[in-house]
NUBAFI-478179 format. One record per atom (N, C-alpha, C): x, y, z; atom name; residue in one letter. Coordinates in steps of 0.001 Angstrom, whole numbers, plus 524288, in hexadecimal, padded with zeros to 5 digits. Layout:
# NUBAFI-478179
     X     Y     Z atom rest
     X     Y     Z   CA    a
...
***
This chain:
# NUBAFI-478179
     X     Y     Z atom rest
 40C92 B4D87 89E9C    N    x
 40FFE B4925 89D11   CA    x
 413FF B484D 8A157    C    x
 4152C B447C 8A4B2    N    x
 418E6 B4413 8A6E1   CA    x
 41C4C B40BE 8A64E    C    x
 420F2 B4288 8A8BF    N    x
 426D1 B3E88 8A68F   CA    x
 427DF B3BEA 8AAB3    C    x
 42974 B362E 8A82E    N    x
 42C50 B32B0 8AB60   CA    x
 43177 B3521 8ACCB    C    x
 432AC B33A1 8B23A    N    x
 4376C B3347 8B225   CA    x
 43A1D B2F67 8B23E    C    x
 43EED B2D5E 8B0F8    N    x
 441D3 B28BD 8B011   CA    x
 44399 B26FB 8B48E    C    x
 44387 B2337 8B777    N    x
 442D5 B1F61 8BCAB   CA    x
 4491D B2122 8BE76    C    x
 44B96 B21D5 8C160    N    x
 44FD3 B2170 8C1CB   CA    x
 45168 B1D27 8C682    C    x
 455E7 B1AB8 8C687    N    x
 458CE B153B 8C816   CA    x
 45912 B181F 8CE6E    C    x
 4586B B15B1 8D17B    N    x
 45952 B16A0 8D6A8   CA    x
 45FA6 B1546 8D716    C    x
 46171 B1506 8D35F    N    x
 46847 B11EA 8D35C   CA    x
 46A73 B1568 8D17C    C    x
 46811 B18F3 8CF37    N    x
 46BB4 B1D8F 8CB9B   CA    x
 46EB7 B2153 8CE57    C    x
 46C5E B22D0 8D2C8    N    x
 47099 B25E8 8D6B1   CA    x
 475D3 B22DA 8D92C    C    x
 475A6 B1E20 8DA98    N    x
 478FC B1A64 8DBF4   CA    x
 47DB5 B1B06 8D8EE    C    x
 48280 B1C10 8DBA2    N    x
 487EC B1CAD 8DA97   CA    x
 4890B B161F 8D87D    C    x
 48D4B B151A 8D25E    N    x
 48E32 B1112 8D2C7   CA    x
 490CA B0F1C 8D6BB    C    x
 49225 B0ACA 8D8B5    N    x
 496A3 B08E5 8DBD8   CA    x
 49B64 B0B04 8D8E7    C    x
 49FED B0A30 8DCEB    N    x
 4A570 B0B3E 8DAD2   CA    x
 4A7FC B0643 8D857    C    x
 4A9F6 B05B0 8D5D1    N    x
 4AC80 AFEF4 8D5B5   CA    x
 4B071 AFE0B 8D7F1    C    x
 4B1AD AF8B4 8DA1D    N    x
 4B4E5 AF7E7 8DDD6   CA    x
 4BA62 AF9C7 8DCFF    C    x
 4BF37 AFB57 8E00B    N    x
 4C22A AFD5A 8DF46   CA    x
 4C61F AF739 8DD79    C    x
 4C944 AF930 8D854    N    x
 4CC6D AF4BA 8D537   CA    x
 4D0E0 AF2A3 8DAD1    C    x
 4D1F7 AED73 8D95A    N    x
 4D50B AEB34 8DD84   CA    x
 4D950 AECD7 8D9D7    C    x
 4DCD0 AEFA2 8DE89    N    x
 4E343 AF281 8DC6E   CA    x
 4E5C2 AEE32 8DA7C    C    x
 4E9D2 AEE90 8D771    N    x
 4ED2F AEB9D 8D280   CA    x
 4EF17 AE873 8D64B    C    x
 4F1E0 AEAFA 8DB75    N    x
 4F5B6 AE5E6 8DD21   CA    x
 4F17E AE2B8 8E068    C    x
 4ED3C AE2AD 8E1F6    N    x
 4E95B ADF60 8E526   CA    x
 4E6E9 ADB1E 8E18E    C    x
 4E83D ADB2D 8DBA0    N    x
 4E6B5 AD809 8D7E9   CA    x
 4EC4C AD441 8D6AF    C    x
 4EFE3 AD41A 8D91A    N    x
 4F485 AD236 8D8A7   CA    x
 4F6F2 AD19F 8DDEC    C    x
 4F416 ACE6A 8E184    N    x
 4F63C ACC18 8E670   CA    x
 4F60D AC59E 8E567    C    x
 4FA1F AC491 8E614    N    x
 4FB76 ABE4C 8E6F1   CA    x
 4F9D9 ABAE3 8EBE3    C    x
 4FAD6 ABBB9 8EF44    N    x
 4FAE0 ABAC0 8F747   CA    x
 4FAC6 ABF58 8F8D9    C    x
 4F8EA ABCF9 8FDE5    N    x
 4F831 ABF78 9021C   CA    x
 4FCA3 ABC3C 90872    C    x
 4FF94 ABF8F 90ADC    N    x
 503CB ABCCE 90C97   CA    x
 4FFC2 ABA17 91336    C    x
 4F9B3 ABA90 91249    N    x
 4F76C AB93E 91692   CA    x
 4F598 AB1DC 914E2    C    x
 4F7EB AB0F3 9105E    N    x
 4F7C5 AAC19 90D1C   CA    x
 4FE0A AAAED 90C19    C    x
 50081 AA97C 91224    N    x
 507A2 AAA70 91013   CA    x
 50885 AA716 90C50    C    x
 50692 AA3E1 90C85    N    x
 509DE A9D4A 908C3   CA    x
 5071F AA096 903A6    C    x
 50306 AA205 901E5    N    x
 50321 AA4F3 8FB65   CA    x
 505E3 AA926 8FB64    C    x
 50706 AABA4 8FD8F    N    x
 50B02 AAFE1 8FDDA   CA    x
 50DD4 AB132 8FD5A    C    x
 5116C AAC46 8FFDA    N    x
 51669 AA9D8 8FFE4   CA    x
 51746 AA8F9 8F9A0    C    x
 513A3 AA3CF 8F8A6    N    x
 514D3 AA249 8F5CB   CA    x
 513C5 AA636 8EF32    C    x
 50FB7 AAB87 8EEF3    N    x
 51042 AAC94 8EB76   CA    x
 5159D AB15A 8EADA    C    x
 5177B AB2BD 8EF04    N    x
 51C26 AB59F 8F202   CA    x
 5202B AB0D6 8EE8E    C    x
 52032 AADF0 8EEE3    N    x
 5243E AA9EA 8ED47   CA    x
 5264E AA88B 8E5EA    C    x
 521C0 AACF6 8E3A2    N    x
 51EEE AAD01 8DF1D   CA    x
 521AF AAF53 8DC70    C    x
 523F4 AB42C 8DD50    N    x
 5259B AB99C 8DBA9   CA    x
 52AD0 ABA7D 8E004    C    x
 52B08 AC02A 8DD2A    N    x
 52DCE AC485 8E099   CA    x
 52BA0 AC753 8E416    C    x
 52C42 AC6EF 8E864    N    x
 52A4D ACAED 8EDAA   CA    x
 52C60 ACE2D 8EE79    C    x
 52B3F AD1F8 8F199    N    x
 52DDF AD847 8F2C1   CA    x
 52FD2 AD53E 8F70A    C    x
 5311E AD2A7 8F7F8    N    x
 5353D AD0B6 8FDAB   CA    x
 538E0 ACE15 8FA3E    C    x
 539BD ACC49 8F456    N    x
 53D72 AC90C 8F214   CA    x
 53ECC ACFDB 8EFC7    C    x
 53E3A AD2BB 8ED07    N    x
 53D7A AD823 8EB27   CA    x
 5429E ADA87 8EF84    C    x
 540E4 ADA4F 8F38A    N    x
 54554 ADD93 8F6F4   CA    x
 5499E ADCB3 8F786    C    x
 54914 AD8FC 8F4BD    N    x
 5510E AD5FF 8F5DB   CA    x
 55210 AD94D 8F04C    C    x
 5504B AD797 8ED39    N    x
 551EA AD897 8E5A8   CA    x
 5559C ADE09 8E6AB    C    x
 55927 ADFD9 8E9CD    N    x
 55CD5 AE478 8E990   CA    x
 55F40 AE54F 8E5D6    C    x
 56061 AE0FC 8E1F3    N    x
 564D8 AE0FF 8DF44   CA    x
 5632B ADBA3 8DADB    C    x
 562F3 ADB89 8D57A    N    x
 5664E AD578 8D2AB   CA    x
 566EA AD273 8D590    C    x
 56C26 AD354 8D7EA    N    x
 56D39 ACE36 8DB46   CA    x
 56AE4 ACBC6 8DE19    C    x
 566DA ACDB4 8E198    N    x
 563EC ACB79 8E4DD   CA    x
 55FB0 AC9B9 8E29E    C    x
 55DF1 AC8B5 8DD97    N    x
 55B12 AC56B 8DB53   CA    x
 55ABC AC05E 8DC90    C    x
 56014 ABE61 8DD74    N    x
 561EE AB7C3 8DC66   CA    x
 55F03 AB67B 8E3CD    C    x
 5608B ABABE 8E5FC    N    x
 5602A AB9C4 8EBA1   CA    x
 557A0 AB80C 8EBFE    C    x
 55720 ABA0F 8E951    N    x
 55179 ABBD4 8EA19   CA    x
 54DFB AB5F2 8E7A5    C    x
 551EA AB3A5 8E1A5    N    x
 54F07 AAFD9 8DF56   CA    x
 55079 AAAED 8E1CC    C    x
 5554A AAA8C 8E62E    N    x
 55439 AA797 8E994   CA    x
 55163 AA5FA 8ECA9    C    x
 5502D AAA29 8EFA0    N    x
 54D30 AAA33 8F300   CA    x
 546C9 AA88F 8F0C2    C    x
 54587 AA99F 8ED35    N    x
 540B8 AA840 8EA8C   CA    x
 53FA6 AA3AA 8EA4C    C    x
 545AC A9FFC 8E866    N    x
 54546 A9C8A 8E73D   CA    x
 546A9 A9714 8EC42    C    x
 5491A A99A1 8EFBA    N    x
 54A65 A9626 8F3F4   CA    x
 54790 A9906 8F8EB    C    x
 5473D A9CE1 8F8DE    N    x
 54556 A9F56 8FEB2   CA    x
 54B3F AA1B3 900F5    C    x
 549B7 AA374 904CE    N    x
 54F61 AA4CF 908D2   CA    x
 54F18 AA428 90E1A    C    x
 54A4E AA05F 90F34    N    x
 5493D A9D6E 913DF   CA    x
 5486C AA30E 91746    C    x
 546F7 AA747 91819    N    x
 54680 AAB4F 91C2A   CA    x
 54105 AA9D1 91B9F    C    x
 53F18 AA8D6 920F5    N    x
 53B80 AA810 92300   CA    x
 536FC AAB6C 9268A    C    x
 53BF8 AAF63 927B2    N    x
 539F6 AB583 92A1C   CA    x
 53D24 AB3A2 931D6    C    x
 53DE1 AB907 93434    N    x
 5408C AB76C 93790   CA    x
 53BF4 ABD54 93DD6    C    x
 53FBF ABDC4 93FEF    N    x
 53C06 AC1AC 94321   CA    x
 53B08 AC72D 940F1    C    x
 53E9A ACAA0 93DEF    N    x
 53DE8 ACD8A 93BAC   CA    x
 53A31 ACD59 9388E    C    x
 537FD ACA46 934CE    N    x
 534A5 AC8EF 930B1   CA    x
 52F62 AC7C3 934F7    C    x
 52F14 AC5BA 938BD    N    x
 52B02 AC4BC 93B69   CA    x
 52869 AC9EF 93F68    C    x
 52C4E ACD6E 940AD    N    x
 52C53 AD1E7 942D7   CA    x
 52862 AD5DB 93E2E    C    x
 528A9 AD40C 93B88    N    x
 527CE AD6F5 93652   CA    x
 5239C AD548 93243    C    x
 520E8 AD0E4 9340D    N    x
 51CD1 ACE50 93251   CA    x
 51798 ACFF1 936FE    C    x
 51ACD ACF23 93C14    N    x
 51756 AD1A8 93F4E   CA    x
 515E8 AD78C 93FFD    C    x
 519DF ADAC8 93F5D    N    x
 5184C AE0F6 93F6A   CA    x
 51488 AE1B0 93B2C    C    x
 51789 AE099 934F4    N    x
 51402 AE26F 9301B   CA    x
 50DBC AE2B6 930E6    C    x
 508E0 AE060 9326A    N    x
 5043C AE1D4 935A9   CA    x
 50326 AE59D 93834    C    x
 5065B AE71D 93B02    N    x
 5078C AEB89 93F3D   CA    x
 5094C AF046 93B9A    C    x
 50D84 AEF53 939D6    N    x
 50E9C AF537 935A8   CA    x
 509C6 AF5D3 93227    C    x
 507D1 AF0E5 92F06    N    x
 5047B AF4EC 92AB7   CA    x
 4FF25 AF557 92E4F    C    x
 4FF23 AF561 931DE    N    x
 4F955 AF7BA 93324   CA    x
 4FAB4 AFD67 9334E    C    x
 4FFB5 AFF6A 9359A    N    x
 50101 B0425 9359B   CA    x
 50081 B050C 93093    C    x
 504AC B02F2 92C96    N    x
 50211 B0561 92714   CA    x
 4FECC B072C 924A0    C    x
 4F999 B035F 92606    N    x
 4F343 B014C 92446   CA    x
 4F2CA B082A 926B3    C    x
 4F2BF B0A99 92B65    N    x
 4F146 B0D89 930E2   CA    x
 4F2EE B11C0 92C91    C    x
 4F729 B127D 92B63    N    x
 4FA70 B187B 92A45   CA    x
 4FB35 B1969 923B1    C    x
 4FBCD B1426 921DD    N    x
 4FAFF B164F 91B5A   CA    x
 4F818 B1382 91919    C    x
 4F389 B0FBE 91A85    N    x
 4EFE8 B0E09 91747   CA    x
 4F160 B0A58 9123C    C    x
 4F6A4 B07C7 91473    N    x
 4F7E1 B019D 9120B   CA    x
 4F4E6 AFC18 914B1    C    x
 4F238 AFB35 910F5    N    x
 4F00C AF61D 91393   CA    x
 4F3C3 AEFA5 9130C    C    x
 4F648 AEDD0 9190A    N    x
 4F955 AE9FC 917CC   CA    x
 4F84E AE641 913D7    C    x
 4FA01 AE456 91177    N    x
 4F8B5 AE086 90DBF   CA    x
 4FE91 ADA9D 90D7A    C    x
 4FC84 AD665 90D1D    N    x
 4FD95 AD23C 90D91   CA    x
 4FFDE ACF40 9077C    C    x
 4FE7A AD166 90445    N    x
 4FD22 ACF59 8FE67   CA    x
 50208 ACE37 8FBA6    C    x
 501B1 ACB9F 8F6AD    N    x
 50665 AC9DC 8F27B   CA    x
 504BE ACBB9 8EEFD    C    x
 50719 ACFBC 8EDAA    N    x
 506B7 AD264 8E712   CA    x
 5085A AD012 8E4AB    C    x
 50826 AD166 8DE2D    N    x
 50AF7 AD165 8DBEB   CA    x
 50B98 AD387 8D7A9    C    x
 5109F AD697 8D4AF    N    x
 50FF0 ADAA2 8D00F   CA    x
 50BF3 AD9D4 8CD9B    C    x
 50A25 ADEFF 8C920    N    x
 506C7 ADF07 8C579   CA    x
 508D5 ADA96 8C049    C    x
 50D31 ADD29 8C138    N    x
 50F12 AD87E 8BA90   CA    x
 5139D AD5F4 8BBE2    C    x
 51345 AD32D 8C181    N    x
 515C2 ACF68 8C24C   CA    x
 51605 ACC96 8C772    C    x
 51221 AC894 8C614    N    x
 50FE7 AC5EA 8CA07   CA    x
 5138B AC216 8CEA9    C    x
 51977 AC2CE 8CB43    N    x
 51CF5 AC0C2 8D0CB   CA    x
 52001 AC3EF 8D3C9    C    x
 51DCD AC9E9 8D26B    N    x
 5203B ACCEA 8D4D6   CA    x
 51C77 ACF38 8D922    C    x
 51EAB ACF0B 8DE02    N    x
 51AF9 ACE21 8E232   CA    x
 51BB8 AD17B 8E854    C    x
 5177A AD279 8EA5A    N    x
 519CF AD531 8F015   CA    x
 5133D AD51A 8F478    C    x
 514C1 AD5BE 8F7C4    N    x
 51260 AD588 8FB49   CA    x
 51437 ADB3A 8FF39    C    x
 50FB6 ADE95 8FE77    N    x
 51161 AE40F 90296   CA    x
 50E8A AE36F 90745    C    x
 51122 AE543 90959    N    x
 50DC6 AE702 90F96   CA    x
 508B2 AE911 910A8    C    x
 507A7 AED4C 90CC7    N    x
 5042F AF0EA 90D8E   CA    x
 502A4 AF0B0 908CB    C    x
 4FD86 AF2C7 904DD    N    x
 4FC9E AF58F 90130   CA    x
 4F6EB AF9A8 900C7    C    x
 4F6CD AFB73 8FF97    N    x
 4F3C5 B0156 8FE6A   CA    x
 4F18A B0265 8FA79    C    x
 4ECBF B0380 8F96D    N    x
 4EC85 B04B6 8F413   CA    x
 4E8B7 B0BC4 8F4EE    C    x
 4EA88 B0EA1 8F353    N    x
 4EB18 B157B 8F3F7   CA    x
 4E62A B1553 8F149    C    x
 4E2CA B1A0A 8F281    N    x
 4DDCB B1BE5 8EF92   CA    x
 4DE9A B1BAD 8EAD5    C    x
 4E3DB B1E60 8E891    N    x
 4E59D B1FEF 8E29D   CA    x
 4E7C5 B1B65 8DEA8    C    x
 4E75E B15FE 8E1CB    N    x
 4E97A B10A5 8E088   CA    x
 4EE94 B0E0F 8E08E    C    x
 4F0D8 B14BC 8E39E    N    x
 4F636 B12DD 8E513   CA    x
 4F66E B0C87 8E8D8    C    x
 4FB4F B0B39 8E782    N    x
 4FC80 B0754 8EC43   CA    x
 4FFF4 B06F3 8EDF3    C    x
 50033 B07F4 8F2DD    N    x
 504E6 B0750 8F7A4   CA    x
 50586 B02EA 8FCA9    C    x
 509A8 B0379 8FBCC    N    x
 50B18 AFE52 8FFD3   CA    x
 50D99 AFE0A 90418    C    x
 50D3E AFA9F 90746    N    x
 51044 AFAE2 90B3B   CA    x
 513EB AF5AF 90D85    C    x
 51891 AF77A 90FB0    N    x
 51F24 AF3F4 91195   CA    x
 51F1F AF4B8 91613    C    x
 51D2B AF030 91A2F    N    x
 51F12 AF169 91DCF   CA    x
 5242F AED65 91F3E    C    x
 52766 AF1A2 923A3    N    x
 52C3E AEDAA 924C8   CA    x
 52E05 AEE6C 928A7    C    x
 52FFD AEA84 92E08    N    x
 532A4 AEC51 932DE   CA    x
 539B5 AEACC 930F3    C    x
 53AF6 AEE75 935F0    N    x
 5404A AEDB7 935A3   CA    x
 542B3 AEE80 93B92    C    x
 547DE AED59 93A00    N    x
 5489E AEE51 93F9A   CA    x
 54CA7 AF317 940B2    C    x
 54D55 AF3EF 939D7    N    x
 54FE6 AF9BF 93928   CA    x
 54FBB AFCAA 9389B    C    x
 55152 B018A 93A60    N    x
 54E8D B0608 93839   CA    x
 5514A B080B 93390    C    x
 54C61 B08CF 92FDB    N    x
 54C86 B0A2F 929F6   CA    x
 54D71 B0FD1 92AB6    C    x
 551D9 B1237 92653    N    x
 55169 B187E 925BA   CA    x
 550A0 B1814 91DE9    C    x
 54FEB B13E6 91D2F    N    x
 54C02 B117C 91568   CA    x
 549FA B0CB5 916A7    C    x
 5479B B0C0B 91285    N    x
 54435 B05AD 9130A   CA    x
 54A38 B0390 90F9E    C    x
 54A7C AFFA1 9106A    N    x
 54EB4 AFC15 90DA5   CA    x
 54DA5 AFB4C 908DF    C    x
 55146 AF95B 90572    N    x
 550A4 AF8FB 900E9   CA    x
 54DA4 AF3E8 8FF74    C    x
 54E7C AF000 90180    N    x
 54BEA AEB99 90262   CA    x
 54530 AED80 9015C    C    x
 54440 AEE03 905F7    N    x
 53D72 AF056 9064C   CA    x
 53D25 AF364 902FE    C    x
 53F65 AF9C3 8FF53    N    x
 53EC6 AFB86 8FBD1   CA    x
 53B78 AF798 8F730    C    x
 53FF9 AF561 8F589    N    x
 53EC3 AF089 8F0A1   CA    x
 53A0B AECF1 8F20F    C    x
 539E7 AEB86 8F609    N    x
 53492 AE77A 8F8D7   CA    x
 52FCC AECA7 8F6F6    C    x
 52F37 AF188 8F7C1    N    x
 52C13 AF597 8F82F   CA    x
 52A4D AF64A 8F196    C    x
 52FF6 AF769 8ED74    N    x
 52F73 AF905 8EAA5   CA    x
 52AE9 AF367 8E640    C    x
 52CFD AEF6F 8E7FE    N    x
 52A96 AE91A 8E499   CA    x
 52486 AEB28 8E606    C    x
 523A4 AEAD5 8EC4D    N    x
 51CF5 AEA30 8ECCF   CA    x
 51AEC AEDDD 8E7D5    C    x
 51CFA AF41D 8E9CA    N    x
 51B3F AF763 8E6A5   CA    x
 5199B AF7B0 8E111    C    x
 51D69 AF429 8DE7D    N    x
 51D6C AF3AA 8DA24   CA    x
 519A2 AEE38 8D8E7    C    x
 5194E AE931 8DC16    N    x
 514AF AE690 8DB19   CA    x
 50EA2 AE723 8DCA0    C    x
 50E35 AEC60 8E065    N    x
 50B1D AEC53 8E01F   CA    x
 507FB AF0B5 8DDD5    C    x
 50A55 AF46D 8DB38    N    x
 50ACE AFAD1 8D7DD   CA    x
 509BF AFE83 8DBEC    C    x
 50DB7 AFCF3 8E08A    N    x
 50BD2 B01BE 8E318   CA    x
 50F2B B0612 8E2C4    C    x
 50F2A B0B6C 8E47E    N    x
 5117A B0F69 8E4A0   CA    x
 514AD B1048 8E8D4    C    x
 5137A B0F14 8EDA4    N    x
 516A7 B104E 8F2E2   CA    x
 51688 B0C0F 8F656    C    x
 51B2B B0B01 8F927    N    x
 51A2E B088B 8FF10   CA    x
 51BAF B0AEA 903EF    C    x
 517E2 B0A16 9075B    N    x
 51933 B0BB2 90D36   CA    x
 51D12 B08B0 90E96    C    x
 521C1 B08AB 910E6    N    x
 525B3 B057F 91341   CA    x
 52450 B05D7 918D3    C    x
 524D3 B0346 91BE5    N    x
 52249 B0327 921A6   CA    x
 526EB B001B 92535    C    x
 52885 B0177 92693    N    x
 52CD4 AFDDD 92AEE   CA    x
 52BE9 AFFCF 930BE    C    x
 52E48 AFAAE 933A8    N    x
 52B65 AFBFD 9394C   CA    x
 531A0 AF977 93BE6    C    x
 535DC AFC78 93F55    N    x
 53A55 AFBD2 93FFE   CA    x
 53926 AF945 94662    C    x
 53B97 AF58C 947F1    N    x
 53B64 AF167 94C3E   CA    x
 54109 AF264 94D0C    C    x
 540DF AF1A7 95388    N    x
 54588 AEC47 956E3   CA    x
 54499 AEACD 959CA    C    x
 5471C AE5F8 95884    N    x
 544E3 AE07F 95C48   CA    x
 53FA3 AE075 95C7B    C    x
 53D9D AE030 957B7    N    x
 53778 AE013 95476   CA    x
 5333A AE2CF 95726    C    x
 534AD AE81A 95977    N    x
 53111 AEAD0 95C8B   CA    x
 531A8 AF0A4 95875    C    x
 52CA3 AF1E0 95712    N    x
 52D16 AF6AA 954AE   CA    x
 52FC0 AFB5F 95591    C    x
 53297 AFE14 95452    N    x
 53499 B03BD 95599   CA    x
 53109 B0710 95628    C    x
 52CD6 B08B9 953B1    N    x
 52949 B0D69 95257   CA    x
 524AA B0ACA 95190    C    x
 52025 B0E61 95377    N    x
 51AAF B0D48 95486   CA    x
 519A5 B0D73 94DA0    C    x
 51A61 B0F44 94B43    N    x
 518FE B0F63 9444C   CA    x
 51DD5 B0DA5 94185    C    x
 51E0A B0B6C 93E41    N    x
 52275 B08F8 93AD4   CA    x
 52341 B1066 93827    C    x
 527AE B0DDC 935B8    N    x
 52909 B1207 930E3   CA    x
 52657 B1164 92B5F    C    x
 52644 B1436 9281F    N    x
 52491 B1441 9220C   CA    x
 527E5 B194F 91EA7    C    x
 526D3 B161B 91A98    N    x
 52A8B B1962 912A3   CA    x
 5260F B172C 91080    C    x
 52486 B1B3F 90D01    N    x
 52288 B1803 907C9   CA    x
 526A6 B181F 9049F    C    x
 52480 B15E2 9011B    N    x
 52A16 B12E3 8FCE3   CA    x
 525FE B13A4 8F691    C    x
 5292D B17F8 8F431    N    x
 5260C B1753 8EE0B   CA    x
 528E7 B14CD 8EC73    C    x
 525AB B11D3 8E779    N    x
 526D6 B0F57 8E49E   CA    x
 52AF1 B1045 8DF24    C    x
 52D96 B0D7F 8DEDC    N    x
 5322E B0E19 8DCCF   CA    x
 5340A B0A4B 8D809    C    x
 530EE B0C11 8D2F0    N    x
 53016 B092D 8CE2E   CA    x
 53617 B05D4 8CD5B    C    x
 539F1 B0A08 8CD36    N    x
 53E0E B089B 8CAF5   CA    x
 5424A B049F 8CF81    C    x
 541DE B047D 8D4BC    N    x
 54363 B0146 8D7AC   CA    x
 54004 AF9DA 8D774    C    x
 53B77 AFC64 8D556    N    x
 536D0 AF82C 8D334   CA    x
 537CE AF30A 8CECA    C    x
 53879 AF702 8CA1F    N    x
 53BFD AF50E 8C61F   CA    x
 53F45 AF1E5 8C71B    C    x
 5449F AF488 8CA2B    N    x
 5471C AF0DC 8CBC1   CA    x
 5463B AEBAC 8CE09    C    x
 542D8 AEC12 8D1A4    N    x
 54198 AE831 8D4FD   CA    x
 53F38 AE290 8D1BA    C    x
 53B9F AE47C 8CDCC    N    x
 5388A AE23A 8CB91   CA    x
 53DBB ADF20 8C640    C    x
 54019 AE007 8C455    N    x
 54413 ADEF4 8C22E   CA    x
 5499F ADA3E 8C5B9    C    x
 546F6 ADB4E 8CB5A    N    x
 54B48 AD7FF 8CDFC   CA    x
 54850 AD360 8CE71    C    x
 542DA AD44F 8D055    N    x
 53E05 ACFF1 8D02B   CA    x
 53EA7 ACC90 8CC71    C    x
 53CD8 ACE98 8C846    N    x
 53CCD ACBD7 8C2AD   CA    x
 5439A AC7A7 8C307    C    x
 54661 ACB40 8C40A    N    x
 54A37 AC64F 8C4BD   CA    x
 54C6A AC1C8 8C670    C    x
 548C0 AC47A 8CBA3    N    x
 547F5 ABF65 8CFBE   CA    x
 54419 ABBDA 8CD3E    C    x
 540E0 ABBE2 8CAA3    N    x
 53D52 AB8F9 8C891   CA    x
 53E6D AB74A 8C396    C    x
 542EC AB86F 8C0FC    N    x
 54507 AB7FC 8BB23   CA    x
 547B2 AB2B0 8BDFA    C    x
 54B33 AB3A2 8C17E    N    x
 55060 AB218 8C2DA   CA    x
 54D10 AABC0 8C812    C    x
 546C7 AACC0 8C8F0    N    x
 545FC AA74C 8CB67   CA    x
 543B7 AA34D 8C78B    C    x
 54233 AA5F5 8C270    N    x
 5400F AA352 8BE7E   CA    x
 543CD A9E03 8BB1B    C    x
 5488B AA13F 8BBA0    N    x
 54D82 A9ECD 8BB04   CA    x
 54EDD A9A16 8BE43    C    x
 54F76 A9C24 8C2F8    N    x
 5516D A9850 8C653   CA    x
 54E63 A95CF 8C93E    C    x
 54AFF A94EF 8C9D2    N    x
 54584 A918B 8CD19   CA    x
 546E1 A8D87 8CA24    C    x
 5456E A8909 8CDE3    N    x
 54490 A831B 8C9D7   CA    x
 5421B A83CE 8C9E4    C    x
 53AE3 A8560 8CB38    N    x
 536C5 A85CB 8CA31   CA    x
 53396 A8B4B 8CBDF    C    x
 5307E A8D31 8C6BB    N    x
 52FD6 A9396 8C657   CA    x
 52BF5 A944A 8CD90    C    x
 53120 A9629 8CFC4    N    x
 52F3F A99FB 8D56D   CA    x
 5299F A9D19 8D48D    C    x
 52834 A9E78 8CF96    N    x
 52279 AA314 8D0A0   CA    x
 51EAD A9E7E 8CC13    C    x
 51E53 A9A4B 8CD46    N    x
 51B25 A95D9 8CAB9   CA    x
 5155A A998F 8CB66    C    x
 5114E A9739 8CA8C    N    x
 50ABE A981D 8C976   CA    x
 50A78 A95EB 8CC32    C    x
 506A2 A97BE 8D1C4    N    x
 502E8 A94B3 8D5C8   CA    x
 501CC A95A5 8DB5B    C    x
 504AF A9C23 8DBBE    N    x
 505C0 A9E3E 8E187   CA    x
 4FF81 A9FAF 8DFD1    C    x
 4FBF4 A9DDB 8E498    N    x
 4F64E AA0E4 8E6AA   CA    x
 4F41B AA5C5 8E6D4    C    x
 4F1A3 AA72F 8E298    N    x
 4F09B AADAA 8E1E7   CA    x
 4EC60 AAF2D 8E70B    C    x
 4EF74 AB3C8 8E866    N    x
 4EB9B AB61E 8EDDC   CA    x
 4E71D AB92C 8EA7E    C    x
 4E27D AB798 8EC23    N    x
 4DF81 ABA73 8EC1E   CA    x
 4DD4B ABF84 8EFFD    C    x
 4DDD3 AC47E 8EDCA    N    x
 4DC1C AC8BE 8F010   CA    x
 4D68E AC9BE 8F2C6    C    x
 4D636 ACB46 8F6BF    N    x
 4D096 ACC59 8F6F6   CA    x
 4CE9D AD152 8F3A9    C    x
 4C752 AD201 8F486    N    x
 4C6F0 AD5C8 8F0A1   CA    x
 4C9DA ADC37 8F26F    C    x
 4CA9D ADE13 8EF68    N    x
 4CE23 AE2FA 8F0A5   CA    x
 4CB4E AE6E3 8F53F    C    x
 4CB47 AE8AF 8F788    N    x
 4C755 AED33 8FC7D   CA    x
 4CBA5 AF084 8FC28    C    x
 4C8B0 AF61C 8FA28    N    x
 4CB46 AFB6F 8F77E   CA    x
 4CD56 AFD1C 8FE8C    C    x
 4CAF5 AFBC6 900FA    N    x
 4CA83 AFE1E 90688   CA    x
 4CE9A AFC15 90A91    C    x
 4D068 AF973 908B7    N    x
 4D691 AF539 90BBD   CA    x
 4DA63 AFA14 90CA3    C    x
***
């Protein structure tokens, strides 16, 4: 009597595929890209930015801030600002080189609050799903702390985009010629309760333009950026 044996699948040894790795929380919540300035601008024009964020020192400087939202303050950028548009390329390749931040261009914006907004230098996303970021900044001074200013600019990204740390990166000039073949760096943890605050001064600035706008400043119709598909390997 002999026995069949049962055919087996030439597919059965075959490993399934892996499935694609999930696109991270803040890559599902980009507005612009600042390589599209006029949407950029204009969804920057939308919200609160970590460049409106760095003034917020105090209450008082609220009123200073919902001006400016609402009229501009005509700064146009001068040589310093241009000194500094041109290096940033140059620093984060060093970054990209030594800690594995990939520059990034993009407009976030919070998880649960879509006019709260920033644009980082750098971002990272860690094997473990951490995410870290990166500030770069020239000066023409030499820092012995990052200023409080950039602190608060540091602490907003962090918090819109859930990350845990930032690299601070500054590169010290005179007469717009570098000092040192490598900039300096701090990381900067994140700092819930300086956060809070911040996010509480925001909201006011945005309480306080709702009020006074003749017509609502964060209207419906700034151009949603579309992301490309996510590559785990960036």
């Amino acid at each position: 009597m002999s026995i069949v044996q049962p055919m087996l699948s030439l597919w059965d040894d075959e490993p399934t595929p892996p499935a694609p790795p999930a696109r991270p929380a803040h890559e599902q919540r980009v507005l612009a890209d600042s390589s599209d300035r006029i949407a950029w601008l204009r969804a920057r024009s939308r919200g609160i930015t970590a460049t409106d964020v760095a003034r917020l020192s105090s209450p008082r400087a609220v009123q200073a801030v919902v001006l400016d939202k609402l009229y501009g303050n005509g700064f146009g950028g001068n040589a310093y600002t241009d000194h500094g548009r041109a290096r940033e390329p140059e620093i984060a390749r060093w970054v990209l080189a030594e800690h594995r931040i990939a520059p990034s261009s993009k407009l976030f914006h919070a998880a649960d609050r879509p006019r709260h907004l920033a644009t980082p230098d750098g971002v990272a996303v860690r094997a473990d799903g951490a995410v870290e970021l990166c500030e770069i900044k020239t000066t023409k001074k030499a820092w012995t702390s990052i200023p409080r200013s950039y602190l608060r600019q540091v602490f907003w990204q962090q918090y819109v985009l859930g990350a845990e740390r930032t690299l601070v990166v500054w590169e010290q000039h005179v007469d717009f010629v570098p000092l040192d073949a490598v900039p300096m760096c701090r990381w900067v943890d994140r700092d819930d309760d300086e956060i809070h605050r911040l996010v509480g001064l925001a909201d006011t600035v945005l309480d306080t333009l709702a009020r006074q706008a003749p017509v609502d400043p964060f209207a419906p119709g700034v151009r949603a950026y579309e992301p490309p598909p996510y590559d785990p390997l960036r």
